[in-house]
C-alpha angles and dihedrals in degrees: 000000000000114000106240090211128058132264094261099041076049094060099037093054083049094059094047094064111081134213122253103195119264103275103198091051088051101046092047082053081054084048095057095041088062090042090064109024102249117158145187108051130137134195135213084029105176094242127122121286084021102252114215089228137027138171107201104195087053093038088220115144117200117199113184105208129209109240089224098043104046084044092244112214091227105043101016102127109188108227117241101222120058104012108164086060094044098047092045094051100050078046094062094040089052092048095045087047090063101043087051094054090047095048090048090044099045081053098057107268127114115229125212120191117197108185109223089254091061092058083083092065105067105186098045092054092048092048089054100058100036082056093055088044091055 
C-alpha cells in the first residue's frame, strides 16, 4: 500500500508519537517482585531516562529492555528491509542507554538493566536486583 504522505511528513508525524513503556514487560517484572517478595518499588518516578522502576531509599533504578529495540547480543535479529534506519536507531538507543546509566550513576543511583528474554528466568531476575538493593 502506497503512503499518502511523503517520506518526510511521514517522519515528522512518527516522532510526534511517544513510547509508553512496554506494559507486559513491566507488569511480568511486578509479577516477579511479588514472587519473590520484593518491596518497595515505585514506577513513572520523575528521574532522568525515565527508568521503568525505582526504588528511591535504596537509590536503585531497574530498565527492562526490549530485546529488539537495545539491540540484545543474544535475540537481536537485524531486519532485512531498511537497514541503515534500523541499525542507526538501536545505535542511538544503545548509546542513550548508556548515557543515561552513567548520568544516574554519577548522581548516586545504581542501575540495573534485564533484557526482556531474561524475564523467563524468575530467580535470576529477582537475585539481580536484590543484589543491587543490598
Amino acid at each position: 500500500m502506497t503512503d499518502i504522505w511523503s517520506k518526510q511528513k511521514r517522519s515528522e508525524v512518527m516522532s510526534l508519537i511517544r513510547s509508553r513503556g512496554n506494559k507486559a514487560t513491566e507488569l511480568r517484572l511486578i509479577e516477579i517482585f511479588r514472587e519473590f517478595g520484593i518491596t518497595g518499588w515505585r514506577r513513572n518516578q520523575l528521574l532522568f531516562g525515565k527508568p521503568d522502576f525505582t526504588f528511591r531509599r535504596e537509590r536503585v533504578v531497574v530498565f527492562v529492555d526490549g530485546c529488539f529495540w537495545h539491540g540484545c547480543p543474544k535475540c537481536y535479529k537485524r531486519p532485512g528491509s531498511n537497514r541503515e534506519f534500523w541499525d542507526a536507531k538501536v545505535a542511538a538507543n544503545r548509546k542513550r542507554d548508556r548515557r543515561v546509566g552513567r548520568e544516574l550513576r554519577v548522581a548516586g543511583w545504581r542501575v540495573v538493566r534485564v533484557w526482556q528474554h531474561q524475564l523467563k528466568k524468575s530467580a535470576l531476575v529477582a537475585r539481580k536486583i536484590s543484589r543491587a538493593l543490598g
